[in-house]
ZAMARGU-4260 file (C-alpha; in steps of 0.2 Angstrom, whole numbers, plus 5000, padded with zeros to 4 digits):
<rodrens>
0) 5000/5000/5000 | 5007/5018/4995 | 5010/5032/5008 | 4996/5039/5000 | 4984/5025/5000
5) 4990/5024/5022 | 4987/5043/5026 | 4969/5041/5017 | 4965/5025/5028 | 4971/5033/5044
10) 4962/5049/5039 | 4945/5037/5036 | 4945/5044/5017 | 4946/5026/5013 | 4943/5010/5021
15) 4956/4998/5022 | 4949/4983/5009 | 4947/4999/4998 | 4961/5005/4997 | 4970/4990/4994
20) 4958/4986/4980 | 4965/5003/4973 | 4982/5001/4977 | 4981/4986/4962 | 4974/5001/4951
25) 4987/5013/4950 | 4990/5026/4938 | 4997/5020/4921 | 4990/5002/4925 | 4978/4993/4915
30) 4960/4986/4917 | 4945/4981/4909 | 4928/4986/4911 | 4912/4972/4906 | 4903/4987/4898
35) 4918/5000/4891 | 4932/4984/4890 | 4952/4989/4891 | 4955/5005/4899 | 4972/5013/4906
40) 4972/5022/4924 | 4975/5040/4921 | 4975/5047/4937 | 4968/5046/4957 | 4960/5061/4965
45) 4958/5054/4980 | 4952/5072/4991 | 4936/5071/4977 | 4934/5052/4978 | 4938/5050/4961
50) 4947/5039/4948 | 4952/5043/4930 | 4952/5031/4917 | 4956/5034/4898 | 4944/5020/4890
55) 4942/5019/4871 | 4930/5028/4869 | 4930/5038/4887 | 4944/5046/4888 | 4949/5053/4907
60) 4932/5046/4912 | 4929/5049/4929 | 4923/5036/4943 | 4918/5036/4960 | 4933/5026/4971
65) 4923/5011/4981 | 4911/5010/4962 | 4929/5007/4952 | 4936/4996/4964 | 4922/4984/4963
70) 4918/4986/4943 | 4937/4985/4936 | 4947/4968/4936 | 4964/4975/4934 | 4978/4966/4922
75) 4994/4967/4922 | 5006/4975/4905 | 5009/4956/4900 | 4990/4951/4900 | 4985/4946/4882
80) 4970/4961/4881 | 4982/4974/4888 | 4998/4968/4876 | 4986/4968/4859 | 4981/4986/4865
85) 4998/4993/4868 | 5008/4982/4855 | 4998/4974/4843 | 5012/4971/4832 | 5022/4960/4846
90) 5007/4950/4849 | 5004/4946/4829 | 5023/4942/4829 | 5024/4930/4844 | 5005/4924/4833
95) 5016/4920/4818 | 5031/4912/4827 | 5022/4900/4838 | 5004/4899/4836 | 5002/4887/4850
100) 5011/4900/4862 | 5000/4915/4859 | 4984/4902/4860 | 4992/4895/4876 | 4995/4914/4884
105) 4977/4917/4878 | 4970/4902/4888 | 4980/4906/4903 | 4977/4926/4905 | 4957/4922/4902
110) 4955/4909/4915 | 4961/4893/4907 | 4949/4892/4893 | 4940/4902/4879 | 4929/4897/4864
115) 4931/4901/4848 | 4922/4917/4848 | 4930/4925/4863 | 4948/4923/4853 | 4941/4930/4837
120) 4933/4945/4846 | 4951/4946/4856 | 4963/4949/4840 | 4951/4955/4829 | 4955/4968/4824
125) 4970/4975/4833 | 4980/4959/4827 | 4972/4954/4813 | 4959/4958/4801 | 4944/4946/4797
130) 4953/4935/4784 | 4968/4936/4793 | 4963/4930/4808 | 4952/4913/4799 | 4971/4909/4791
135) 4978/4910/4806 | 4965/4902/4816 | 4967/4887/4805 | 4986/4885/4809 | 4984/4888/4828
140) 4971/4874/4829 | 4984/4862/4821 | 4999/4866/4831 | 4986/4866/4847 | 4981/4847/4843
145) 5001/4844/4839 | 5005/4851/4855 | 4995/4840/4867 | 4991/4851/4880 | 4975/4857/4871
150) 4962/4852/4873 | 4951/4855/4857 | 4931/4854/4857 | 4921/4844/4846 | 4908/4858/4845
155) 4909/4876/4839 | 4902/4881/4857 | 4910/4873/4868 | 4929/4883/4874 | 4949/4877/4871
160) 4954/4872/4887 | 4973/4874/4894 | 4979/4856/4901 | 4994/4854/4913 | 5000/4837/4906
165) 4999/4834/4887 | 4985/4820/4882 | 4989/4818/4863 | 5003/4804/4868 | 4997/4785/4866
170) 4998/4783/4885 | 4991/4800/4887 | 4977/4795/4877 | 4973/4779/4885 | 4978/4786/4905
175) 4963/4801/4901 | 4951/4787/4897 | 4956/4777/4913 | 4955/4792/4923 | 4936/4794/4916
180) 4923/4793/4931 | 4909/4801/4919 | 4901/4797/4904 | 4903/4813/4897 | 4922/4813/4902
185) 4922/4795/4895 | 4917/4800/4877 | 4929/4817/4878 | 4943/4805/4878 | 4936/4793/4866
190) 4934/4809/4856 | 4955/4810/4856 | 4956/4791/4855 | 4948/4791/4838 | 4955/4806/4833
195) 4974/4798/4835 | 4973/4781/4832 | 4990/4779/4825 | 4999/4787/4840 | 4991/4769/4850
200) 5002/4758/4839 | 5016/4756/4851 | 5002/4752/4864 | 4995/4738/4855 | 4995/4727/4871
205) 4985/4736/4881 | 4972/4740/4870 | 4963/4724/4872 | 4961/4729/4889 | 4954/4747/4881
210) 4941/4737/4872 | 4935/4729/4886 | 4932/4746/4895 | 4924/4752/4883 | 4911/4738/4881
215) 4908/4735/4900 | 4903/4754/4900 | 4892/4752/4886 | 4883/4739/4892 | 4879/4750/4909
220) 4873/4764/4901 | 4863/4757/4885 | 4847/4760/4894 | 4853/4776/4901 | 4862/4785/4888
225) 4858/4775/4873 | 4866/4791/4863 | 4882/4792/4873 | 4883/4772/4873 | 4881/4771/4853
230) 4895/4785/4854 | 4908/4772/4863 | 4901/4759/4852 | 4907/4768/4836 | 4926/4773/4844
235) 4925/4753/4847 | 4922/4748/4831 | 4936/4760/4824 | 4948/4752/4836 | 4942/4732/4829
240) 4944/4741/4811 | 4961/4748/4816 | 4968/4733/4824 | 4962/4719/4818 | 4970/4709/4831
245) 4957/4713/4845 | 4943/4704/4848 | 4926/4710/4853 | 4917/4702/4870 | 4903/4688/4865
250) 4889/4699/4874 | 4895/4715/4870 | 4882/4727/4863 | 4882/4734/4847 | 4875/4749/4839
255) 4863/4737/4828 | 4855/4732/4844 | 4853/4749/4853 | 4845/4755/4838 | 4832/4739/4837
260) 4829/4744/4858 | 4828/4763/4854 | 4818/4760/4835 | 4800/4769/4845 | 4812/4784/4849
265) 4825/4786/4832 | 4822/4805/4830 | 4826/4808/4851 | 4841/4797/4847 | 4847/4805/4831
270) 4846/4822/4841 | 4858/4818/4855 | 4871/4810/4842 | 4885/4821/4837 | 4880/4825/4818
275) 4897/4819/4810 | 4893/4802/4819 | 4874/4800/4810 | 4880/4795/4794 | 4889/4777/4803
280) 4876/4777/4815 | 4864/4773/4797 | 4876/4762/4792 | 4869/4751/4803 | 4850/4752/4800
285) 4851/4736/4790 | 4857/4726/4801 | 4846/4734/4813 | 4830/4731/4805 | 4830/4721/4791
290) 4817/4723/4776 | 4813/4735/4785 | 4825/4749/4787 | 4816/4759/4772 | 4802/4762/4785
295) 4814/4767/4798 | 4824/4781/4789 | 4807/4787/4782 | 4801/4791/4799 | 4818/4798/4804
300) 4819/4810/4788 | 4802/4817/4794 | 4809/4825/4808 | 4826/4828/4801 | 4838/4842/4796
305) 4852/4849/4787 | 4866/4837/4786 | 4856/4821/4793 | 4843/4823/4778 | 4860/4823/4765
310) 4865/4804/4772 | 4846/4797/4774 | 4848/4803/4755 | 4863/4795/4752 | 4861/4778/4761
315) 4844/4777/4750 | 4856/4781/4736 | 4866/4769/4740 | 4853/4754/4741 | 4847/4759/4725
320) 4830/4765/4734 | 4830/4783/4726 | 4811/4779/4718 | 4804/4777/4736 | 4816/4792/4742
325) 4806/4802/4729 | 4788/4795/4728 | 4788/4798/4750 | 4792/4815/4748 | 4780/4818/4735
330) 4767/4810/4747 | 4772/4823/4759 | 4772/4838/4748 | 4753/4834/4742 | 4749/4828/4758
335) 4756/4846/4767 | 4762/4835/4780 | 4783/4838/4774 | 4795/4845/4788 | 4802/4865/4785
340) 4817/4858/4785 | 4816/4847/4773 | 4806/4861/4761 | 4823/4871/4765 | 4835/4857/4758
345) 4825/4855/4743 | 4824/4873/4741 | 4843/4875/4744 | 4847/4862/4733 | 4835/4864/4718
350) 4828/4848/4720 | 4844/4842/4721 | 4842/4824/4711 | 4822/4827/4710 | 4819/4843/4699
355) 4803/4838/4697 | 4798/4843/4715 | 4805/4860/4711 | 4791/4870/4706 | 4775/4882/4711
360) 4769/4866/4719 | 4783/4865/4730 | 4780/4886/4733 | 4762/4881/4737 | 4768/4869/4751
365) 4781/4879/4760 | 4768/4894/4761 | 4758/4881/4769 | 4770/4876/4780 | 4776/4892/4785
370) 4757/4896/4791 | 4759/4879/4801 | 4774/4884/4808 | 4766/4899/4814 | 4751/4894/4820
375) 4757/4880/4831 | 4769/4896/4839 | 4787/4888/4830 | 4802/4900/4834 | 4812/4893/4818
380) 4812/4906/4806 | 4826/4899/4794 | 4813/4892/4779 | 4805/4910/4779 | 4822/4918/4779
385) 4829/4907/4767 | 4813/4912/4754 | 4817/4930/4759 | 4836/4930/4758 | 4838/4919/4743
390) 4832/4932/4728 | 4832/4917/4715 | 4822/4904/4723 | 4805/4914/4722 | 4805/4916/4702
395) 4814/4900/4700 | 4800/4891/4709 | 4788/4899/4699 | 4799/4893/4682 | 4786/4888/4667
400) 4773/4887/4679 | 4755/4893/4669 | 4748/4910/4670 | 4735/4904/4680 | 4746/4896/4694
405) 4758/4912/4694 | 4744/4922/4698 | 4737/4909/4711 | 4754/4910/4720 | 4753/4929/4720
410) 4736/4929/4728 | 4740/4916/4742 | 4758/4929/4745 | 4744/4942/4747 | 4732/4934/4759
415) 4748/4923/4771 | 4749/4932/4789 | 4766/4925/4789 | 4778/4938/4782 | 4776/4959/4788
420) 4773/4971/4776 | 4791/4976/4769 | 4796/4957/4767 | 4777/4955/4758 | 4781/4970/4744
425) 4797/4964/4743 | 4792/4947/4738 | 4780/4952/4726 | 4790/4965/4718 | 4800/4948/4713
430) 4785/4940/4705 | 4779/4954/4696 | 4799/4957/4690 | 4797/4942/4679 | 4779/4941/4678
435) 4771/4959/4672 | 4755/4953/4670 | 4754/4951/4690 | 4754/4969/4693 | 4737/4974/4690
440) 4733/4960/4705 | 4743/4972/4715 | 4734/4988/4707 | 4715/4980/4705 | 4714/4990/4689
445) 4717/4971/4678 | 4701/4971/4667 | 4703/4953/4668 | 4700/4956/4687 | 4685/4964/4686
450) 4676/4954/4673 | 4677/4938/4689 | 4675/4954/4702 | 4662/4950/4715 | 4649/4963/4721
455) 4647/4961/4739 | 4638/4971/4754 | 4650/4976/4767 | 4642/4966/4779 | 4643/4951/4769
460) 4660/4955/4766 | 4663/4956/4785 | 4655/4940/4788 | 4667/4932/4777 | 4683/4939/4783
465) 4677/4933/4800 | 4672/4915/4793 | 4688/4916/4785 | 4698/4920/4802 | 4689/4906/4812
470) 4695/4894/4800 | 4713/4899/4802 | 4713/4904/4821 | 4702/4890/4826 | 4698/4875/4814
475) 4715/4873/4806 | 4727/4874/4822 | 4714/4860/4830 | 4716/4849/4815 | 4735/4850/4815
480) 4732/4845/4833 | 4723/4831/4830 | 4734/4826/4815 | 4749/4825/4829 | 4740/4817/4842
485) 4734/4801/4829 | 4754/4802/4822 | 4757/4796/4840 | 4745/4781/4840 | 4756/4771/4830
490) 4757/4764/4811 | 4751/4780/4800 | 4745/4765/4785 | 4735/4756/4798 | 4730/4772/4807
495) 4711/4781/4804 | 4709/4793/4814 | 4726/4799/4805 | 4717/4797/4787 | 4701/4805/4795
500) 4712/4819/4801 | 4722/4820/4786 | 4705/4820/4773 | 4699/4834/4784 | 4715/4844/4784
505) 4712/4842/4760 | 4693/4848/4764 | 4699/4865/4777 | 4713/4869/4765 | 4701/4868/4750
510) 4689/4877/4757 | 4704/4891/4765 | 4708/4892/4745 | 4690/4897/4738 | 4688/4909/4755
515) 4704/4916/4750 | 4700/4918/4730 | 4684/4926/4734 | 4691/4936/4744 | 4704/4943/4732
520) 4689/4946/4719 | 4675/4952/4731 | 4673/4973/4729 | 4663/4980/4744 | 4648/4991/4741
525) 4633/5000/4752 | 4623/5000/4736 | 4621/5019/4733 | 4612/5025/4721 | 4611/5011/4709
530) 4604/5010/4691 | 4584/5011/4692 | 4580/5015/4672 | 4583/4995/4670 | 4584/4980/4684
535) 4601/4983/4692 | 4611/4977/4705 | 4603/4985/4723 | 4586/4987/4716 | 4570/4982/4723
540) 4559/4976/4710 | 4541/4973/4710 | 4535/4959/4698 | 4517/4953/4692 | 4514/4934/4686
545) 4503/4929/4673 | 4490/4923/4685 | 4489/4940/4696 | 4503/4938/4710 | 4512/4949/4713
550) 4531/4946/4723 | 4544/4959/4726 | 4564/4953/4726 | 4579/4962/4730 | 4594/4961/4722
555) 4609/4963/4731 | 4629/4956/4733 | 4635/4938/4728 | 4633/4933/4746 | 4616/4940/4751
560) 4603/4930/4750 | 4589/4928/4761 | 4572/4921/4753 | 4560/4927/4768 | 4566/4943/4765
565) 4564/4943/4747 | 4584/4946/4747 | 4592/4937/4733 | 4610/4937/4726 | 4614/4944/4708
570) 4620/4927/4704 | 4603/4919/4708 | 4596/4913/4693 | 4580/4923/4698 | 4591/4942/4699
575) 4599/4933/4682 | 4582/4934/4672 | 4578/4952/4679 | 4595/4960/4677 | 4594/4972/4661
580) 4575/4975/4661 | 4566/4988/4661 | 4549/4993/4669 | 4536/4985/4657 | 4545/4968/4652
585) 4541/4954/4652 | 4554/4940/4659 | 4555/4921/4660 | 4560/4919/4681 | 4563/4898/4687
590) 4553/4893/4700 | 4550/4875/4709 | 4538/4871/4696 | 4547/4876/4679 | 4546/4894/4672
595) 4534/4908/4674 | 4532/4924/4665 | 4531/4940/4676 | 4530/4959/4672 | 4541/4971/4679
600) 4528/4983/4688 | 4542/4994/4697 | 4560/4996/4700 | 4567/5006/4717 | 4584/5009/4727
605) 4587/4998/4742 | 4592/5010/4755 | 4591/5000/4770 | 4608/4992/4771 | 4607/4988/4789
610) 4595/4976/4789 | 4610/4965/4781 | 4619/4965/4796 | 4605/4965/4810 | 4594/4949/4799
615) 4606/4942/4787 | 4623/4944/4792 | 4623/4942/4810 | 4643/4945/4815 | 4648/4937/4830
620) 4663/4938/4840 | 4666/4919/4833 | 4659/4912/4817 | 4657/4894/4816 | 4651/4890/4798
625) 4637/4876/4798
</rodrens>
């Protein structure tokens, strides 16, 4: 402690702990900061209670003394953060003379380990710049597993961790695994074992006794841990492949038999296998389960993704089974039951070896999927993503499709909940790009539009919208409920309340698509001031028949219609044989019994558009349809 720092504590200016906190952050030393990082003490103002410190970007930024103490770690000149500060050129020197070194100083000053991402953020870009750092990176990692006393993780997340005795050594190797008390531990040094088979050569004699480790711990965990136990089982089977000298135990488990055990749970197990092991952990579905390994895979690719859905692939392709590979996924796509993730590797790959399923069909089904996906309340966003961030896929998709299915994609990207507005205009801007035509869909000034227009009152047109909403909110989320609850009872051929379930979704999907198209069509209307020199849409008209009686109809929107009212819609083949005449004709009207002549005695506005809402259209707070 300095004079200084004593006269303040005798004083009382400072307590003791405090002051001996601050004695370790004297002026021209070094600290960090979580929030404002690497920082050099300027200066102490200790009658004010104050400590300078020149941040980065806070330059003589001051701080009250018992606040600093207890926020900065103080380093010393030869930490790693302080040296790429102060020198950045010494540290990228020692980088290139020894990567292992400056990855072992890096280790030692943060703690003893650090991921990845920590070392990245620490050199860049003092040290290196991006693409230096990668080429560097790449070396270090090589002259860290030559070295031994790293030890180097099997996943991107996980740190580099600093050990005091190297492990890369045959004996190393085999003395870590001995040392093993835990499963996780167990597989770590199998991990190294497998990675540096040839440095066990030498120790041939005692690898029998190795393999017999191995399989006793297996066999004790296969219940348990039937993930980690196939993970030992793999290493074992390198070792047997390696040396062909050893000899496996007569009751020793193999990963045919944990994957027979395990068949009502492949997609858990697939899930807690590291995802370079799957592909060998496949190899073994033959042997696993005969004839009917086909089955197997098929299930597992349901719930697949990325790099596990390229090896079910190939292990079809390799049993010559591509036709089945093909005709399943076509299933699924018609059948709207295939995975986003599959949709995301065909999309990626363009079909890949199956170019037929690469087309608006393919579209149709991952617009459907991602209204599934966000319906049932999914967090991946990576199949929406990709259909925004990929500026091909849209138009290639849509390749040679017919004018009629472009413009039935552009109506189902209009109507979908599942992109905001930007993302929306954005997509459509890419349709109408190679498709011009599709711009008056977008404008509602197509003539072709307004010739299959529909005339609606606005009440009707609320109805809908709100028929349209329970069948999305309500109806469909409850079918794809039920459809996952009858997946779980078993054999989907042998299955009905999955085919009912199934047949159900074709009719609510159906009936979502003729909701949605008449929606696009239908044109809203009070009905003002409406044509009354001739029989009009939104007329009353008052007609005689030849024998005397006399009935009065009105015409109104597509979706009116109420017959005790006298309210019929326009498309009624009643308003179709009054439309375009005039008071004084004579018209041919059906009726239950054939036709009947009538005279058109009167023709009058409808003014009393409420009576739609408060007798016809009834809106409530949840439409069920009949």
């Amino acid at each position: 402690m300095t004079d200084e720092l004593a006269q303040a504590v005798e004083s009382g200016t400072l307590d003791k702990k405090t002051a001996e906190k601050l004695g370790r952050l004297a002026p021209e030393s070094f600290c960090t900061h979580k929030s404002w990082g690497f920082g050099r003490v300027a200066e102490w103002s200790l009658g004010s209670d104050q400590i300078l410190i020149d941040f980065k970007t806070r330059q003589k930024h001051p701080m009250q003394i018992a606040y600093a103490v207890e926020t900065l770690t103080p380093i010393s000149a030869t930490h790693i953060i302080a040296l790429k500060e102060t020198n950045p050129a010494g540290v990228k020197a020692l980088a290139e003379a020894s990567a292992a070194d400056l990855a072992r100083q890096i280790l030692s000053d943060l703690g003893g380990s650090a991921t990845a991402d920590q070392i990245t953020a620490l050199l860049t870009p003092e040290v290196y710049t991006v693409g230096g750092f990668k080429k560097w990176w790449e070396k270090a990692k090589r002259e860290m597993k030559d070295d031994g006393h790293f030890k180097i993780p099997t996943k991107k997340t996980d740190p580099f961790v600093l050990l005091e005795v190297p492990v890369n050594s045959g004996l190393g190797l085999l003395d870590a695994f001995g040392d093993a008390r835990h499963a996780k531990d167990q597989l770590t040094a199998l991990d190294q074992i497998s990675k540096s088979l040839d440095d066990l050569a030498p120790h041939a004699d005692k690898l029998q006794a190795l393999l017999a480790t191995i399989e006793e711990s297996a066999s004790r965990l296969r219940k348990l841990q039937p993930a980690a136990t196939i993970d030992m089982l793999l290493t074992r089977d390198e070792l047997l492949k390696k040396f062909p000298d050893l000899k496996s135990g007569e009751e020793a488990p193999t990963v045919a038999s944990i994957l027979t055990a395990e068949v009502s749970r492949l997609p858990e197990l697939f899930a807690a296998i590291p995802g370079a092991k799957q592909k060998r952990v496949l190899e073994s579905f033959d042997a696993a389960f005969g004839d009917a390994w086909s089955d197997k895979a098929l299930r597992l690719l349901r719930e697949a993704a990325g790099r596990l859905i390229v090896d079910i692939h190939k292990l079809f392709e390799k049993h010559d089974r591509k036709a089945l590979f093909l005709s399943s996924i076509e299933r699924w796509i018609s059948e709207r039951s295939i995975s986003a993730e599959l949709l995301i590797w065909l999309c990626r790959e363009r079909g890949g070896d199956f170019p037929s399923l690469f087309n608006a069909e393919l579209l149709s089904t991952v617009f459907s999927a991602l209204e599934a996906d966000m319906l049932a309340e999914k967090r991946s966003t990576r199949l929406r993503d990709l259909l925004i961030d990929d500026r091909e896929l849209l138009g290639e998709l849509l390749a040679g499709a017919s004018r009629d299915v472009v413009r039935d994609s552009m109506r189902k990207l209009m109507l979908t909940p599942v992109f905001d507005d930007l993302s929306k205009r954005s997509l459509m801007a890419r349709i109408v790009k190679l498709y011009p035509e599709t711009q008056n869909m977008i404008t509602g000034d197509n003539p072709d539009d307004r010739a299959e227009s529909l005339t609606v009152s606005w009440p009707s047109l609320e109805k809908r919208k709100a028929e349209l909403d329970y069948l999305t909110t309500k109806e469909i989320p409850q079918n794809l409920r039920d459809i996952n609850i009858a997946k779980e009872q078993g054999d989907l051929r042998e299955n009905a309340g999955f085919k009912a379930a199934k047949e159900h979704q074709r009719v609510l999907q159906r009936r979502r698509a003729e909701m949605e198209k008449e929606l696009v069509m239908a044109r809203g209307t009070d009905f003002e001031n409406p044509n009354t020199a001739q029989v009009s849409i939104g007329n009353i008209v008052t007609v005689t028949y030849e024998g005397g009686e006399k009935e009065t109809f009105t015409i109104l929107g597509a979706w009116d219609s109420a017959p005790d009212l006298g309210i019929v819609s326009y498309k009624a083949g009643i308003a179709q044989g009054l439309l375009g005449a005039a008071v004084g004709a004579t018209v041919e009207l059906p009726s239950e019994t054939g036709i009947r002549k009538a005279k058109i005695d009167a023709i009058l506005p409808f003014k009393d558009v409420d009576i739609l809402r408060t007798k016809v259209h009834v809106i409530k707070d949840e439409i069920k349809p009949e």
